[in-house]
PDB file of N, CA, C and O in Angstrom:
ATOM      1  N   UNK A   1     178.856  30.983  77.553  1.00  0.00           N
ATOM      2  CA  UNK A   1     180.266  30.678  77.563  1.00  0.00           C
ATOM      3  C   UNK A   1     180.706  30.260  76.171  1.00  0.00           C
ATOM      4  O   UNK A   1     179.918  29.727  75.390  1.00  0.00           O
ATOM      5  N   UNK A   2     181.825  30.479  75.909  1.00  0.00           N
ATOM      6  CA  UNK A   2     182.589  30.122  74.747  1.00  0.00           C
ATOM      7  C   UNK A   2     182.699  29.167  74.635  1.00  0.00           C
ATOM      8  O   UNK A   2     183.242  28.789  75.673  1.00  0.00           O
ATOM      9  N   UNK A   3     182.455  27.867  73.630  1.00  0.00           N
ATOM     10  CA  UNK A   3     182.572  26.629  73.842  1.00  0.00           C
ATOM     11  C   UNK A   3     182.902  25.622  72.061  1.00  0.00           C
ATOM     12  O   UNK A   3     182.168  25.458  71.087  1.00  0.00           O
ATOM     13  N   UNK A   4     184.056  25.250  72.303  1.00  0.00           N
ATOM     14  CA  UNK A   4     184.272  24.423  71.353  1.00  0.00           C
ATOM     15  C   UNK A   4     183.158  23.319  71.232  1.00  0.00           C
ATOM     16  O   UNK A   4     182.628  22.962  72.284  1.00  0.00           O
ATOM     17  N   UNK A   5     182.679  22.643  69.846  1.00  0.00           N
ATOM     18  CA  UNK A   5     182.285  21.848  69.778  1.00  0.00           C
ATOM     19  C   UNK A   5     182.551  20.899  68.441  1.00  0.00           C
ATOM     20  O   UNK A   5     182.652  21.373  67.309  1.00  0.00           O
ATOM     21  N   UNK A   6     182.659  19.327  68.785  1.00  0.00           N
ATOM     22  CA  UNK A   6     182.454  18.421  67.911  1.00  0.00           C
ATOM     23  C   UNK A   6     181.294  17.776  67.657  1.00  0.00           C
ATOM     24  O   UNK A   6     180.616  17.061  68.395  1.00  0.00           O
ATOM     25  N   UNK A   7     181.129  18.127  66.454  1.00  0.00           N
ATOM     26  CA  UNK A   7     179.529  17.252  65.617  1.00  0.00           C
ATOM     27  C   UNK A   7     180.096  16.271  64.870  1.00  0.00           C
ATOM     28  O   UNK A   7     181.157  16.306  64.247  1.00  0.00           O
ATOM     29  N   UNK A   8     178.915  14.961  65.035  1.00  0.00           N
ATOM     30  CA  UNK A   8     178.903  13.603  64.915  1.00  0.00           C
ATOM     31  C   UNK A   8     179.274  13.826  63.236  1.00  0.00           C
ATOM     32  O   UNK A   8     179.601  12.801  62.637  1.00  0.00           O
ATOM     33  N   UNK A   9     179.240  15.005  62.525  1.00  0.00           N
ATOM     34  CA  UNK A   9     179.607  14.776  61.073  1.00  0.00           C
ATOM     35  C   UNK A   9     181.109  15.479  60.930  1.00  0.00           C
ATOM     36  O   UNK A   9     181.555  16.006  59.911  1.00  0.00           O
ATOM     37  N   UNK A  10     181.503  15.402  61.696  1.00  0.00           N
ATOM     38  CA  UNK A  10     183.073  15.836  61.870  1.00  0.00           C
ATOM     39  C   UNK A  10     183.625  17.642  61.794  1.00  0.00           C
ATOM     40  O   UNK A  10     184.761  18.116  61.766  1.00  0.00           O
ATOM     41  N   UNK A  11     182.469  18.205  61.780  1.00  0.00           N
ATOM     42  CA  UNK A  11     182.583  19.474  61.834  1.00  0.00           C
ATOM     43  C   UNK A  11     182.958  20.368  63.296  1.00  0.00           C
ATOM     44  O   UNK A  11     182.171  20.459  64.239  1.00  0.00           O
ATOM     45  N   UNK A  12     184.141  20.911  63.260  1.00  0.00           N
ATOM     46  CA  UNK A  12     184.276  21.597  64.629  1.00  0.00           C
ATOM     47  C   UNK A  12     183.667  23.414  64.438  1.00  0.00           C
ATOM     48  O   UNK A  12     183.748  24.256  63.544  1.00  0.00           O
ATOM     49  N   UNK A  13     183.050  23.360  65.850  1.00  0.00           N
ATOM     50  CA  UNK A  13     182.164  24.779  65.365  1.00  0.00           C
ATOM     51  C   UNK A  13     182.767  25.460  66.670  1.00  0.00           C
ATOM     52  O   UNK A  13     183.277  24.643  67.436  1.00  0.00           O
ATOM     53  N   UNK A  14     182.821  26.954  67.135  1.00  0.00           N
ATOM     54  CA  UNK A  14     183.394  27.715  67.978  1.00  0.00           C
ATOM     55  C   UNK A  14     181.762  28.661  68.341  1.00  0.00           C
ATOM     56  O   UNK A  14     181.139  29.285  67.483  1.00  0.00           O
ATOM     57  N   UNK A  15     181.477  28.569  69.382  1.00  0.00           N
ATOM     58  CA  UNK A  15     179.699  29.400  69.673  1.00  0.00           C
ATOM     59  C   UNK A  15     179.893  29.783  71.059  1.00  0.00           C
ATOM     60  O   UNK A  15     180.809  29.426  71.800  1.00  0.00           O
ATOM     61  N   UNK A  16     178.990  30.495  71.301  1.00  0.00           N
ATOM     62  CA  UNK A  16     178.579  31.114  72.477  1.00  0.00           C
ATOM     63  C   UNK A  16     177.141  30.065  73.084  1.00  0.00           C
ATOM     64  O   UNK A  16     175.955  30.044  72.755  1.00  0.00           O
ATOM     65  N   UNK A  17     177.823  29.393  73.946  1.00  0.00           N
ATOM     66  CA  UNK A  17     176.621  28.208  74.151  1.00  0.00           C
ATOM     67  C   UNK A  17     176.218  28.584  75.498  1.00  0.00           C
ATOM     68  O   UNK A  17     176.871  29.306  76.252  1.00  0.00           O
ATOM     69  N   UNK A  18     174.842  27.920  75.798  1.00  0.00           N
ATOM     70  CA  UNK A  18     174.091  27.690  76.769  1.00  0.00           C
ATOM     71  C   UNK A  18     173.404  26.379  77.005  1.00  0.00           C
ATOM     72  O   UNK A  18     172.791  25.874  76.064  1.00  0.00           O
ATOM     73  N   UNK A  19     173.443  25.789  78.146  1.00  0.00           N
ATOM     74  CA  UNK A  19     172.750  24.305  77.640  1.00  0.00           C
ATOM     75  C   UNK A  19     171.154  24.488  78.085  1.00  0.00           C
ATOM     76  O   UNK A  19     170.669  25.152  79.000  1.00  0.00           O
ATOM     77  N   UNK A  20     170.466  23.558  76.986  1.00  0.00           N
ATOM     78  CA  UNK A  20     169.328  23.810  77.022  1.00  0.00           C
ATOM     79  C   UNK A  20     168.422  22.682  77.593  1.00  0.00           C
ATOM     80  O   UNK A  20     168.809  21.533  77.380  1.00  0.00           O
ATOM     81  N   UNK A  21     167.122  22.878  78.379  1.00  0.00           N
ATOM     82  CA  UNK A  21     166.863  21.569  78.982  1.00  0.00           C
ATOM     83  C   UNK A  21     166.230  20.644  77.873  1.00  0.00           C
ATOM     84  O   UNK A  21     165.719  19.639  78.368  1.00  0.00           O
ATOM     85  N   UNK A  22     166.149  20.708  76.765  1.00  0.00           N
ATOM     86  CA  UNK A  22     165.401  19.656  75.951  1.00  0.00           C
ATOM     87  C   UNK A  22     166.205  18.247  75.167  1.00  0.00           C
ATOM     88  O   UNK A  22     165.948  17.311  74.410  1.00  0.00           O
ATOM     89  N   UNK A  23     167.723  19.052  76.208  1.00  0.00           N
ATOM     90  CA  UNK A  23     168.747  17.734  76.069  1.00  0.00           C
ATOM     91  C   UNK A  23     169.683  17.959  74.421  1.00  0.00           C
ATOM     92  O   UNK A  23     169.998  17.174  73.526  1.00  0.00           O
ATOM     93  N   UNK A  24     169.894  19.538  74.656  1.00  0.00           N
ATOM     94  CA  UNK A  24     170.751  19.614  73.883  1.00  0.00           C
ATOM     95  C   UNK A  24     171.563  21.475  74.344  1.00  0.00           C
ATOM     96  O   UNK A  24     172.015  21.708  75.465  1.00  0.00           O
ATOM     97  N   UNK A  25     171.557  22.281  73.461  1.00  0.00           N
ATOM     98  CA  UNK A  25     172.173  23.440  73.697  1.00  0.00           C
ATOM     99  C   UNK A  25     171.699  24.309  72.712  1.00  0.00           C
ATOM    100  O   UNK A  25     171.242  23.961  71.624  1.00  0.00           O
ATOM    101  N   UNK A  26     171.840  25.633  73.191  1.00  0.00           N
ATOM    102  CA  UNK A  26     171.831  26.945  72.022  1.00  0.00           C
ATOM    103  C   UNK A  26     173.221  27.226  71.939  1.00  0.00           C
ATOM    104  O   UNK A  26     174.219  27.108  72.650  1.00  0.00           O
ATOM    105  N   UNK A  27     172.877  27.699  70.651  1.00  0.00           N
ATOM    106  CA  UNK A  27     174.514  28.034  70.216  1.00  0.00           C
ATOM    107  C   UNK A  27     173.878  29.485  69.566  1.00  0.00           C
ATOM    108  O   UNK A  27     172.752  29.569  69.076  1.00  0.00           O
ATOM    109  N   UNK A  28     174.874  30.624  69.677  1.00  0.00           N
ATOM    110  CA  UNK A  28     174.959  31.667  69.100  1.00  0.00           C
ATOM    111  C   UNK A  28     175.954  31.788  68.555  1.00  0.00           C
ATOM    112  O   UNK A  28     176.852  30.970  68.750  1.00  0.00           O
ATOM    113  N   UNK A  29     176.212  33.486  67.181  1.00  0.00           N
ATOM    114  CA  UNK A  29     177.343  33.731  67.124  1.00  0.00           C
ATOM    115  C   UNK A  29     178.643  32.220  66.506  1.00  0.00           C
ATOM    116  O   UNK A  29     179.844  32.051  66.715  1.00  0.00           O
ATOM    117  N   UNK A  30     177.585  31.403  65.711  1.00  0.00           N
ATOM    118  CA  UNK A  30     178.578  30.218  65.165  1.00  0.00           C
ATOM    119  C   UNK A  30     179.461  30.524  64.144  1.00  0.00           C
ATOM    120  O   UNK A  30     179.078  31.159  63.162  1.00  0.00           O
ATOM    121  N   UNK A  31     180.700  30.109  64.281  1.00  0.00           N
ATOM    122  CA  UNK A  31     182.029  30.068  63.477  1.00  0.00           C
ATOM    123  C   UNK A  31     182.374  28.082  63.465  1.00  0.00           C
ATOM    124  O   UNK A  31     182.046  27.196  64.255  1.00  0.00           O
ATOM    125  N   UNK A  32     182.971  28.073  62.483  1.00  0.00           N
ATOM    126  CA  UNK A  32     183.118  27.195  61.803  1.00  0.00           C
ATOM    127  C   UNK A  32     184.762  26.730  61.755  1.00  0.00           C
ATOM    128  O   UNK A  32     185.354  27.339  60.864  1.00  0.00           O
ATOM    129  N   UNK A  33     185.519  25.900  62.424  1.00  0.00           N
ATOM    130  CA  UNK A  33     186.968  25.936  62.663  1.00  0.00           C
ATOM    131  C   UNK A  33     187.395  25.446  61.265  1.00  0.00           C
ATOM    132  O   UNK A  33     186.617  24.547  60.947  1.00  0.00           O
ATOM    133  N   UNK A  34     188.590  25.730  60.001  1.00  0.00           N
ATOM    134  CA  UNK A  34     188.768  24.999  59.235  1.00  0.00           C
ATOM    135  C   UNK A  34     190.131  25.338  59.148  1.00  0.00           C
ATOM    136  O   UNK A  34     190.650  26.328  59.664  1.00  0.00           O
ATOM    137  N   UNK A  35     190.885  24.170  58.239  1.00  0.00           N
ATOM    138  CA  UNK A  35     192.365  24.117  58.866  1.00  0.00           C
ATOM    139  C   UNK A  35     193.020  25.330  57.372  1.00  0.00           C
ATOM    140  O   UNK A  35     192.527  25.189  56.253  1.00  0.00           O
ATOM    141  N   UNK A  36     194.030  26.329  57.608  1.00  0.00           N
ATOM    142  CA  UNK A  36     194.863  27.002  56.747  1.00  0.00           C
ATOM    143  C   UNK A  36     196.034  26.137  56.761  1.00  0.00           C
ATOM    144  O   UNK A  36     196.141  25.117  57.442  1.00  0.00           O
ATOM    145  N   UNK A  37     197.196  26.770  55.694  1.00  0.00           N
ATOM    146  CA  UNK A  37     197.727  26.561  55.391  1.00  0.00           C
ATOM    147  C   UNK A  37     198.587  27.012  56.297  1.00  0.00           C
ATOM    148  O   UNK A  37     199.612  26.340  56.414  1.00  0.00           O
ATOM    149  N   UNK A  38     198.451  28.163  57.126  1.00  0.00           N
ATOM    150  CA  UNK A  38     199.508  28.295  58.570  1.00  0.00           C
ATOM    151  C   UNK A  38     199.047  28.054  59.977  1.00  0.00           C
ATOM    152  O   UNK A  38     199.552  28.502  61.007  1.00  0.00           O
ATOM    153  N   UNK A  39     197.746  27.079  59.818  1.00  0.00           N
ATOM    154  CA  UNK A  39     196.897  26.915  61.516  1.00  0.00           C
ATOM    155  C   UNK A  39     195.592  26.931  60.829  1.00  0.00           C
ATOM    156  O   UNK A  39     195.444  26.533  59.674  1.00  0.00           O
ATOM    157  N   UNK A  40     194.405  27.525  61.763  1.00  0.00           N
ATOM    158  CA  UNK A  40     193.394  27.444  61.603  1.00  0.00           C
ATOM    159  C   UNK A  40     192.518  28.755  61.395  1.00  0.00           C
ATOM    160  O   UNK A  40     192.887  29.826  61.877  1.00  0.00           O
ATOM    161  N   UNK A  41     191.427  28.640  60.713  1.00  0.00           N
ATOM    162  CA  UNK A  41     190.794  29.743  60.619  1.00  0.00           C
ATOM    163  C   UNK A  41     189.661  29.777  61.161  1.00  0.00           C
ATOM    164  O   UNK A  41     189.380  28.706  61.698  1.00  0.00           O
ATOM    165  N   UNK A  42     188.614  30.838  61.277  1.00  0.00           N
ATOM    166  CA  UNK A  42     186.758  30.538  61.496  1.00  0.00           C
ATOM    167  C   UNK A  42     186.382  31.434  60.610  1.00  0.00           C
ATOM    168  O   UNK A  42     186.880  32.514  60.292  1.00  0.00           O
ATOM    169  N   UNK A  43     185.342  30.803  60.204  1.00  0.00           N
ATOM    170  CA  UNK A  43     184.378  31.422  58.974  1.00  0.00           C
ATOM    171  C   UNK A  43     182.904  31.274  59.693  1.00  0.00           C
ATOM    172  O   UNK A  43     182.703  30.387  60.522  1.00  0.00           O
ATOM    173  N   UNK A  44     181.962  32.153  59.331  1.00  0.00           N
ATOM    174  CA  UNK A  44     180.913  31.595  59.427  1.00  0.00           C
ATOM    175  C   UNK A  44     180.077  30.447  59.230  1.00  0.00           C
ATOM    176  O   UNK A  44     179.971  30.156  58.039  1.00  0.00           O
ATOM    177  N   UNK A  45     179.450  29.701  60.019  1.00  0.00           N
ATOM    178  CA  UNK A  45     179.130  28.177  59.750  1.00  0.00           C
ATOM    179  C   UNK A  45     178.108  28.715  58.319  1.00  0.00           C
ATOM    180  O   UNK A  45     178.618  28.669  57.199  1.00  0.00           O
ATOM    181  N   UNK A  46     177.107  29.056  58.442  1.00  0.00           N
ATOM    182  CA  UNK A  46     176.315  28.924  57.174  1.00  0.00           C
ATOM    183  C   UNK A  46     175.771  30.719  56.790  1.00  0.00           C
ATOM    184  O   UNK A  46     174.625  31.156  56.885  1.00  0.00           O
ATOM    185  N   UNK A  47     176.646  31.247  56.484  1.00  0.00           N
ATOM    186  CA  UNK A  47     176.688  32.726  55.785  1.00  0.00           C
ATOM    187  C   UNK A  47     176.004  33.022  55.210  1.00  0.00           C
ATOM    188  O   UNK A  47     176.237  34.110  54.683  1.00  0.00           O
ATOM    189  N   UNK A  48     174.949  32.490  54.924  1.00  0.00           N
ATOM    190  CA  UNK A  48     173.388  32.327  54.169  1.00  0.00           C
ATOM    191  C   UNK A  48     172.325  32.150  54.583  1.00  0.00           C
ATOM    192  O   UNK A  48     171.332  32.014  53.868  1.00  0.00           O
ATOM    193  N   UNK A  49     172.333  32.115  55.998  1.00  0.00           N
ATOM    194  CA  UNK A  49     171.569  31.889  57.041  1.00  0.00           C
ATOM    195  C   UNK A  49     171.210  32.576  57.956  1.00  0.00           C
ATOM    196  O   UNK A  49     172.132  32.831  58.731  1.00  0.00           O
ATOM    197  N   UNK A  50     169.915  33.152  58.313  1.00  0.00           N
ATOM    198  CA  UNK A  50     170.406  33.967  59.630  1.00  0.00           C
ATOM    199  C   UNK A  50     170.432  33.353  61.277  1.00  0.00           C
ATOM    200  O   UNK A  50     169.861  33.730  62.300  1.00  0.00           O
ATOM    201  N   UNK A  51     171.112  32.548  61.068  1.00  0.00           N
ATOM    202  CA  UNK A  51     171.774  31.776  62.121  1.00  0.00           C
ATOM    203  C   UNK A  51     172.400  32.312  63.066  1.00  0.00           C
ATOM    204  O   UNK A  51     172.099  31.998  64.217  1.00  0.00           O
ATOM    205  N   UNK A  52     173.385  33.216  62.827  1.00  0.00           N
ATOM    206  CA  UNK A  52     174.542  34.113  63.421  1.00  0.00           C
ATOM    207  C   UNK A  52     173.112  35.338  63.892  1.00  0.00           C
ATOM    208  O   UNK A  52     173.458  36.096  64.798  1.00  0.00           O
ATOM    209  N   UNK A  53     172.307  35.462  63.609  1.00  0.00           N
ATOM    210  CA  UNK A  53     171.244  36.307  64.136  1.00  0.00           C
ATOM    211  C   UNK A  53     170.291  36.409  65.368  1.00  0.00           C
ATOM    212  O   UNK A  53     169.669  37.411  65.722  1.00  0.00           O
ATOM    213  N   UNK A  54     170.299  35.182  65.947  1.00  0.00           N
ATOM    214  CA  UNK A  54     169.591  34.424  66.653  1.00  0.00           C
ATOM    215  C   UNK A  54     170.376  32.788  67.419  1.00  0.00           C
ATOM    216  O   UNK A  54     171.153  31.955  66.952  1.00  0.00           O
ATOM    217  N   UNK A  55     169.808  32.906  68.527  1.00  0.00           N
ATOM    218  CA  UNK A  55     170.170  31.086  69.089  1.00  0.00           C
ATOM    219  C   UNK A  55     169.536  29.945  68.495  1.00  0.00           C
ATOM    220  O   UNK A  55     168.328  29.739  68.607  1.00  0.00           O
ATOM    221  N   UNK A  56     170.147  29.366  68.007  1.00  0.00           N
ATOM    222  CA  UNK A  56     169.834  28.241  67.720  1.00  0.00           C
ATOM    223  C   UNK A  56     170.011  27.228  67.862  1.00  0.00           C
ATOM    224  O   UNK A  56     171.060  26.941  67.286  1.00  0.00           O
ATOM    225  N   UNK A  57     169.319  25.882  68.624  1.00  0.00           N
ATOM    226  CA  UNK A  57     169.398  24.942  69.246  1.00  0.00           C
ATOM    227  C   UNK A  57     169.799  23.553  68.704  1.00  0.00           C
ATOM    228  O   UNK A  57     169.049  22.922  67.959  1.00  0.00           O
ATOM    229  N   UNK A  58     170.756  23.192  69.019  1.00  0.00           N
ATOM    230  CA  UNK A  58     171.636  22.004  68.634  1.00  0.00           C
ATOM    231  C   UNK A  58     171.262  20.492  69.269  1.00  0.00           C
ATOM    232  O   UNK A  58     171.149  20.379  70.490  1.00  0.00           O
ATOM    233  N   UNK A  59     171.121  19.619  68.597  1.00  0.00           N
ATOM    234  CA  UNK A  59     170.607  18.482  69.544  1.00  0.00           C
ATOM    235  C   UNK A  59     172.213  17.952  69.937  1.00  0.00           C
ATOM    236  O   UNK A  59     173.316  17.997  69.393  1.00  0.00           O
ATOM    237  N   UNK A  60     171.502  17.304  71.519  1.00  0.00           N
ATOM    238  CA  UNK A  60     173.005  16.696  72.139  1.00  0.00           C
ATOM    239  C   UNK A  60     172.876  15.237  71.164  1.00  0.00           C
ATOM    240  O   UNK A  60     173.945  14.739  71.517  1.00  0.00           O
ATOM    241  N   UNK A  61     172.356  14.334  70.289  1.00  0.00           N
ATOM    242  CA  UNK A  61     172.192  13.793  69.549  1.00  0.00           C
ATOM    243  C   UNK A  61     173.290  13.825  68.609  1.00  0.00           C
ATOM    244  O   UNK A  61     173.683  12.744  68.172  1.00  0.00           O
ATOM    245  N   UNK A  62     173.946  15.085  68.160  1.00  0.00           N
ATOM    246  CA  UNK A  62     174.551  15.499  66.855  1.00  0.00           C
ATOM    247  C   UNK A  62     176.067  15.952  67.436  1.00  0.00           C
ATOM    248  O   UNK A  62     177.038  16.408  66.831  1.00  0.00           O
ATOM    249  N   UNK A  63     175.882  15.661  68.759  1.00  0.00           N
ATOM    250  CA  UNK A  63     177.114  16.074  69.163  1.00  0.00           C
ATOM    251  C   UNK A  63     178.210  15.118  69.739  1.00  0.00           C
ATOM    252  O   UNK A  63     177.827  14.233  70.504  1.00  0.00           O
ATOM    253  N   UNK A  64     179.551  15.218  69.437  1.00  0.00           N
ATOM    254  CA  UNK A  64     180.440  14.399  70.056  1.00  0.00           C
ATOM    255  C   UNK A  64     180.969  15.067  71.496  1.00  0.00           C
ATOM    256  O   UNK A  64     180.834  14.403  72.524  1.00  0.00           O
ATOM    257  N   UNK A  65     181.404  16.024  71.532  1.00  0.00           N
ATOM    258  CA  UNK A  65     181.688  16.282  72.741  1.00  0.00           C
ATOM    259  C   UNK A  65     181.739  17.948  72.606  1.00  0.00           C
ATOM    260  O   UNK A  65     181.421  18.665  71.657  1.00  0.00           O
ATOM    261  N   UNK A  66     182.172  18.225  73.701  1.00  0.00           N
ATOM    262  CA  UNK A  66     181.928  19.887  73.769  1.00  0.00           C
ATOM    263  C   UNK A  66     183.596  20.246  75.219  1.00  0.00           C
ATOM    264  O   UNK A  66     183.952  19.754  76.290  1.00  0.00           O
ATOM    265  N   UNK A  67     184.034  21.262  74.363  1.00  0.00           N
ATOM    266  CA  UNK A  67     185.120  21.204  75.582  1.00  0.00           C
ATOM    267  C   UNK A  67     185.319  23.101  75.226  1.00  0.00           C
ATOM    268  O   UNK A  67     184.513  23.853  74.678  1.00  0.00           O
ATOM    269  N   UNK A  68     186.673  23.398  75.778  1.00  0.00           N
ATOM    270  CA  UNK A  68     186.860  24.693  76.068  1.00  0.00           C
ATOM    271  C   UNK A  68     188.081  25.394  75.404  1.00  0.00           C
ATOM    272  O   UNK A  68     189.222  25.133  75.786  1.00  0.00           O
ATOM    273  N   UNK A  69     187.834  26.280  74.415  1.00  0.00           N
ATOM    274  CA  UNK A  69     189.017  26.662  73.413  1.00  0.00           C
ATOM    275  C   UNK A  69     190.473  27.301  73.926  1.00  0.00           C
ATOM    276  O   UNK A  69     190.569  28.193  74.769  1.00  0.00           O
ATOM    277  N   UNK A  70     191.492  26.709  73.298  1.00  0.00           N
ATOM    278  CA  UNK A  70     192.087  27.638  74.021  1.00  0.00           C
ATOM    279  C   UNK A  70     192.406  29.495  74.154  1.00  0.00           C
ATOM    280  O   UNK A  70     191.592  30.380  73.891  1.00  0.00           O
ATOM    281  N   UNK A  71     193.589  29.640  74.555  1.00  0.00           N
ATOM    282  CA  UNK A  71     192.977  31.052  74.986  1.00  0.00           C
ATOM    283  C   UNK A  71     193.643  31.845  73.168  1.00  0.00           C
ATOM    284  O   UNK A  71     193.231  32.970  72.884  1.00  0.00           O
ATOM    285  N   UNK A  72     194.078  31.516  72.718  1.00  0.00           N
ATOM    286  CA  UNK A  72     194.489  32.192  71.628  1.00  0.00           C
ATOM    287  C   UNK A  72     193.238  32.334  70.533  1.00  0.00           C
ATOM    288  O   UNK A  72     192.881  33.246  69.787  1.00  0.00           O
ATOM    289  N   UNK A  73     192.766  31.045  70.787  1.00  0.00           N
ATOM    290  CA  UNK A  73     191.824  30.349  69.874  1.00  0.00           C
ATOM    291  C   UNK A  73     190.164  31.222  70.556  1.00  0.00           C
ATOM    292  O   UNK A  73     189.323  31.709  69.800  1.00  0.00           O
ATOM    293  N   UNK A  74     190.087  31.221  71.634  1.00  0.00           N
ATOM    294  CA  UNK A  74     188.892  32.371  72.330  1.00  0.00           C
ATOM    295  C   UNK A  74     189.244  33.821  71.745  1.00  0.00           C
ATOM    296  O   UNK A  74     188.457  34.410  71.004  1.00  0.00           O
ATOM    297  N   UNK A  75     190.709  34.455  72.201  1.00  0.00           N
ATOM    298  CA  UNK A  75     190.844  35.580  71.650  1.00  0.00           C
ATOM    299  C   UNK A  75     190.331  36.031  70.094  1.00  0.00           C
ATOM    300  O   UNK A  75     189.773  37.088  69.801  1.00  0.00           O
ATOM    301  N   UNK A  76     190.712  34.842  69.129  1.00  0.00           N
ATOM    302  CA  UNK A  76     190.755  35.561  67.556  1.00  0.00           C
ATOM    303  C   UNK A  76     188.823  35.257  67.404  1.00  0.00           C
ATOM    304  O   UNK A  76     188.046  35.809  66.625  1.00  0.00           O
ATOM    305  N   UNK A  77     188.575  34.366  68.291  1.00  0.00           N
ATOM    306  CA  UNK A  77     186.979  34.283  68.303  1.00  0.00           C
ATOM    307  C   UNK A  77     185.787  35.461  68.504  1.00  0.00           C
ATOM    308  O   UNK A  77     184.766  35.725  67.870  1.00  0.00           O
ATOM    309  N   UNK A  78     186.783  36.360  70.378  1.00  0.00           N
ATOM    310  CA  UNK A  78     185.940  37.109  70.330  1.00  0.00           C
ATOM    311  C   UNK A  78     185.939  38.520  69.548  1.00  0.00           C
ATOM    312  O   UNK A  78     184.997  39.312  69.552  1.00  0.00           O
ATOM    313  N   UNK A  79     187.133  38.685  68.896  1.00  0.00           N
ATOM    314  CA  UNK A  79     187.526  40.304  67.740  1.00  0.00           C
ATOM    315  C   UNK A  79     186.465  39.483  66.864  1.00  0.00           C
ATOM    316  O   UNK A  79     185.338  39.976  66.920  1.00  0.00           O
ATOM    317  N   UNK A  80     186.543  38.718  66.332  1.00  0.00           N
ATOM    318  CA  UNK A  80     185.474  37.988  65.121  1.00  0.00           C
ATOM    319  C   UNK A  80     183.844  38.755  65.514  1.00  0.00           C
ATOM    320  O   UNK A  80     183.168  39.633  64.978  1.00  0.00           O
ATOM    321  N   UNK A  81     183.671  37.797  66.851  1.00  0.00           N
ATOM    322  CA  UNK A  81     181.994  38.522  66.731  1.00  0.00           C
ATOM    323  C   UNK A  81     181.776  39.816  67.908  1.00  0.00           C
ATOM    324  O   UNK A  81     180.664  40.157  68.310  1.00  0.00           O
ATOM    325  N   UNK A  82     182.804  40.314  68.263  1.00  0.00           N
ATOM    326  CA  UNK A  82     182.414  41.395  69.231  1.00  0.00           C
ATOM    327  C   UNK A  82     182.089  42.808  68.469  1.00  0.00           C
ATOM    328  O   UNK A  82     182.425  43.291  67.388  1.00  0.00           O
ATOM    329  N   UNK A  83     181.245  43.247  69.598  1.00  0.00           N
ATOM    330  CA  UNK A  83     179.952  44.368  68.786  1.00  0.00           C
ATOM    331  C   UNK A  83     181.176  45.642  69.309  1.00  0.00           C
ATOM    332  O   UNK A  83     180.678  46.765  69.389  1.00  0.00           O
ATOM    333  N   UNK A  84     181.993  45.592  69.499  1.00  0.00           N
ATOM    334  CA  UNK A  84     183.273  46.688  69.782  1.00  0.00           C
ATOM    335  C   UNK A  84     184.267  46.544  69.180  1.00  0.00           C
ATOM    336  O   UNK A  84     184.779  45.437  69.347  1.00  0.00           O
ATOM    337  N   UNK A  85     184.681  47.079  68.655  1.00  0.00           N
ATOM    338  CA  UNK A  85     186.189  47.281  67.847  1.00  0.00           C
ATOM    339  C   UNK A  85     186.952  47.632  68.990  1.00  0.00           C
ATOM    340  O   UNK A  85     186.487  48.392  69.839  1.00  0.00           O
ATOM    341  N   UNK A  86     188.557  46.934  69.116  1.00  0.00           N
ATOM    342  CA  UNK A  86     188.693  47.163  69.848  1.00  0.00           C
ATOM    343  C   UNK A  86     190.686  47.005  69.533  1.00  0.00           C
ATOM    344  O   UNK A  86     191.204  46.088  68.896  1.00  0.00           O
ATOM    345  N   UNK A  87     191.260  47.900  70.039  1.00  0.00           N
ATOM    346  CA  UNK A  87     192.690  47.705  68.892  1.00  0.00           C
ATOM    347  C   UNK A  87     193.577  47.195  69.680  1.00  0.00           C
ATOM    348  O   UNK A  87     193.607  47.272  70.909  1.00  0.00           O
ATOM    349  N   UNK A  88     194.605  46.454  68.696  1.00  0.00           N
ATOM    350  CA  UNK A  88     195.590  45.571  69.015  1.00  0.00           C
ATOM    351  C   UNK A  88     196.330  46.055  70.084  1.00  0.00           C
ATOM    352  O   UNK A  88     196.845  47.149  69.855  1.00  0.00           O
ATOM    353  N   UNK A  89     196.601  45.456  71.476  1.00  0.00           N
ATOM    354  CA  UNK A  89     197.512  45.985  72.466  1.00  0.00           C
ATOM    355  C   UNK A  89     199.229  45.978  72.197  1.00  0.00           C
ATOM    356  O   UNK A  89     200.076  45.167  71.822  1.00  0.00           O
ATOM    357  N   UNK A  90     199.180  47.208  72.573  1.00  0.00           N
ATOM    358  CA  UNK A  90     200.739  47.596  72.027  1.00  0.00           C
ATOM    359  C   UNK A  90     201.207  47.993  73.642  1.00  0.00           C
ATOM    360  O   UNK A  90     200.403  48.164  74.558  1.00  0.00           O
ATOM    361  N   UNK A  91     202.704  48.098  73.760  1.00  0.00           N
ATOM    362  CA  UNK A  91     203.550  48.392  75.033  1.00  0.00           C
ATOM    363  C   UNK A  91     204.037  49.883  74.047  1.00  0.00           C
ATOM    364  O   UNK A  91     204.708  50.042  73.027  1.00  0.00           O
ATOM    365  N   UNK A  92     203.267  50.828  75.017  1.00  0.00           N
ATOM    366  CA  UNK A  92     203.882  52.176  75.159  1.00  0.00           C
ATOM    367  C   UNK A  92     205.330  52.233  75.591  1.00  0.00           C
ATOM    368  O   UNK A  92     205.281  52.134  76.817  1.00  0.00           O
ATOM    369  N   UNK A  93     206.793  52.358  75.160  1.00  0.00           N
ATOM    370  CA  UNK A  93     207.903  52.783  75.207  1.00  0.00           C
ATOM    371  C   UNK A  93     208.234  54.154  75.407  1.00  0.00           C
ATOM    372  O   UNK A  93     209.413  54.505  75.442  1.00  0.00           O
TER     373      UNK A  93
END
């Protein structure tokens, strides 16, 4: 599931999570929320990493809370990492 999250170092991250039993979560597919100058953007959390390659497990330790994006904020998430191109919906006239 798509899942907003806050880390205890003030970073908000946007992932494809699963919770994991060792008392924390995998996160895939991480984006990185940071504020523009007209709203918000996502970037890759660490673009140097192959992180975005693989799950990687987050301690619930590092986390403040975890909640659910909204739907505008899911949409520009999933064109970001979806393995389909897929084009802007238009109303045929």
């Amino acid at each position: 599931m798509i899942k907003l999250i806050r880390l205890t170092s003030g970073e908000e991250i946007i992932a494809e999570v699963t919770e994991a039993a060792a008392g924390g979560y995998h996160i895939e597919d991480v984006s990185i929320i940071l504020p523009t100058e007209t709203g918000i953007g996502l970037a890759d959390l660490m673009p140097y990493s192959k992180m975005n390659e693989q799950k990687t497990f987050i301690k619930e330790s590092s986390i403040l809370f975890v909640t659910e994006p909204v739907d505008g904020l899911a949409e520009q998430y999933k064109s970001i990492h979806s393995k389909i191109l897929t084009p802007p919906r238009k109303i045929i006239t």
